[in-house]
N, C-alpha and C positions, 0 to 999 in steps of 0.2 A: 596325704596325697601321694599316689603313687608315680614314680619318676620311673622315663621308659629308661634303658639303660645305652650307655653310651657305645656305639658301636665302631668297631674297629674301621676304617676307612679300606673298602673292599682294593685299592691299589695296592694299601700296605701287604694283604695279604695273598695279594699277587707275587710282592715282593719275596714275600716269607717263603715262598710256594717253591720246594725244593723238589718236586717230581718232575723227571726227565725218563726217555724213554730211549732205544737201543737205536742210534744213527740219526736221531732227528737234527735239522738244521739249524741257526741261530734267527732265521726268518720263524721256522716255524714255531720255536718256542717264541717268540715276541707274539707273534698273531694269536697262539694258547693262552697266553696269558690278560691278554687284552678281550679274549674272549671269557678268559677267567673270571674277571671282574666284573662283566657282564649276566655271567651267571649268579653272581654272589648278588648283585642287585636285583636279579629278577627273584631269587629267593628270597630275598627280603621285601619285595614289593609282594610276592604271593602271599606272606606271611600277614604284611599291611591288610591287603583284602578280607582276608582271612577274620580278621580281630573289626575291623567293619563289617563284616559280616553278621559275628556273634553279637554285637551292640546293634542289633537292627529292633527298633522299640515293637513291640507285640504286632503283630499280623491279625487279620481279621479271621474274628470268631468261625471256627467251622458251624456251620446249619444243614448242609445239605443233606435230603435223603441218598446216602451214599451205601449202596448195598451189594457184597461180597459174596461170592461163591467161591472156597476155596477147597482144598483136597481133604479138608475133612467137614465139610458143611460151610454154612451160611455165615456169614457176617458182615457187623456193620465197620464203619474206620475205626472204629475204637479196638476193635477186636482185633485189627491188626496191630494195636501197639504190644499186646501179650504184655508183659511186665516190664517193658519201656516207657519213658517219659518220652522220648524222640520216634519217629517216624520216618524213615525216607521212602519213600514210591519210587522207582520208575515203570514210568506208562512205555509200555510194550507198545511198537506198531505189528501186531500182531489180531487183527480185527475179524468179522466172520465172511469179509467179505474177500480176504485174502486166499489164494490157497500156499502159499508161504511166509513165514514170516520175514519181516525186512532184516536181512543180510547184517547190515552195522548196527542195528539193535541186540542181534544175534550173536554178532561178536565181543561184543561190550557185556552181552549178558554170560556170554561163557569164561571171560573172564574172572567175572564177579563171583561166579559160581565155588572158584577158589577162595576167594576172601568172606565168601558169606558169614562163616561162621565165626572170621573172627571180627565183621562188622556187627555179629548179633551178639557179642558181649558188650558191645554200650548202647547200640541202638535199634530199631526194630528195622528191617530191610525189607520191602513186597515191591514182588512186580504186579503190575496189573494192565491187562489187556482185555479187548473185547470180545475175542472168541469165547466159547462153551469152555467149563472149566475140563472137560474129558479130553477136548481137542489140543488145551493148553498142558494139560498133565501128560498127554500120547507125545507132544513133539520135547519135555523135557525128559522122557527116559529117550528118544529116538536121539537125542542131543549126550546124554551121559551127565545133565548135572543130578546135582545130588543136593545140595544144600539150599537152593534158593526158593525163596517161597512164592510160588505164581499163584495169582486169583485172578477172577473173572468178573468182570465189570458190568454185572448182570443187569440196569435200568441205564446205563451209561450214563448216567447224572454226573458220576467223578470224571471221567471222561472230558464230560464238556465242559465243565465247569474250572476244569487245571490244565487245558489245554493239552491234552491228550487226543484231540479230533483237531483239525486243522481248517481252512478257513475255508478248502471245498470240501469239507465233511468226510475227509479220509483221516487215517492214522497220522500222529503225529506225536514224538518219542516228546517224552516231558522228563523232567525229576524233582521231582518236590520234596520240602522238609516240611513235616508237621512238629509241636511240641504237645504236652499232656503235661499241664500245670493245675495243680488245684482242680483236677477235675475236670475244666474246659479245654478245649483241642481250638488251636489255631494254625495256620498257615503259617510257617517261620518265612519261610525263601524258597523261590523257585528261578532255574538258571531260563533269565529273559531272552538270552542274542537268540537270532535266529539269520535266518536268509536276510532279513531288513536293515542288519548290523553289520554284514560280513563284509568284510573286507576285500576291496577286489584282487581276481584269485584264486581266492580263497574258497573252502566250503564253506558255508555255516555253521561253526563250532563255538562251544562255552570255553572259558579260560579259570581254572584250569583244564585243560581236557581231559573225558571223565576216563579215558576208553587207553589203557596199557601198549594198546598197538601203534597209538601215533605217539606217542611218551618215544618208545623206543626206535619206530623209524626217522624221528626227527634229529637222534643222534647218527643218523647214518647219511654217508655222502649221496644215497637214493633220497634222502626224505621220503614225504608221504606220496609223491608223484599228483599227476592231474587227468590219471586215465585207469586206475585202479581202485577199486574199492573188496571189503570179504568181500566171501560166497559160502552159499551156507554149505558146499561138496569143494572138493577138488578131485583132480585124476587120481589114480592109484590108491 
């Protein structure tokens, strides 16, 4: 039986915590520190999720006729795993009825576009949205990624089916984890909160948040603000 390990009581290691910085006051390291251990707890609470997560007992069987147009032809979800056992999707709000794509999809996806390749050393990454695969392929050179693989949602069966279309039948961002076990393909997890869950406030966000921009404005005295969102241009 395996014993989790005993962890060090995140105060002590406040205690231990000898970084100081050039003029700071004897308030403010008290308030860093107390904030310190707060962060040690919420690492460790992410971490908790995290391993609840991976013990999540088998998800239901994939069935659906789920069928893929991507920059090099057709395919079905299997063929998006290419020689992975894991799958992760996100569903683009990027549909044919838009004429641009949503802004925070867009910046979440340019992100990614940097880690693609080193997420496709353990597992397979696809966007998928509803536009025409030419329409989907013209705005990722017009964007500059390079590494992320976009397909096109050609019967929109996956779409509806993983909640990728929303409840009056427009776009709506998803991101799912498939596995490829023994041959069958199942649903692992997919992040549920949405507007129903949010906290007043708040936007509608998953925890962890998937998207690098709010990671880092949350460490600044602006945060994320309540009248700002991207944009897929700016001036100059």
């Amino acid at each position: 039986m395996t014993h989790a390990p005993t962890l060090v009581p995140a105060a002590e290691f406040a205690q231990r915590n000898d970084m100081r910085f050039p003029n700071e006051s004897d308030d403010y390291r008290r308030a860093r520190n107390a904030l310190f251990i707060e962060e040690i707890e919420l690492r460790r609470h992410i971490e908790r999720v995290a391993e609840q997560r991976r013990a999540l007992p088998p998800g239901g069987e994939v069935t659906g006729d789920y069928r893929f147009e991507g920059e090099h032809g057709p395919l079905d979800l299997a063929g998006l795993f290419g020689d992975k056992q894991t799958l992760v999707v996100y569903s683009y709000m990027f549909g044919p009825q838009r004429e641009r794509p949503c802004p925070m999809c867009t910046s979440l996806l340019s992100a990614w576009d940097g880690e693609a390749r080193d997420v496709g050393q353990r597992v397979a990454l696809a966007v998928v949205a509803r536009s025409p695969i030419d329409r989907l392929v013209a705005f990722k050179k017009e964007r500059g990624w390079r590494d992320l693989n976009l397909y096109s949602d050609t019967n929109g069966n996956f779409s509806r089916d993983y909640h990728g279309i929303g409840r009056d039948g427009g776009d709506d961002a998803a991101f799912t984890v498939f596995t490829r076990r023994d041959g069958t393909i199942r649903h692992f997890w997919s992040g549920e909160m949405g507007f129903d869950s949010a906290d007043p406030g708040q936007d509608a966000r998953g925890a962890p948040d998937l998207m690098p921009l709010w990671t880092i404005l949350d460490a600044t005295p602006e945060g994320r603000g309540t009248d700002w969102y991207p944009k897929l241009q700016y001036p100059g």
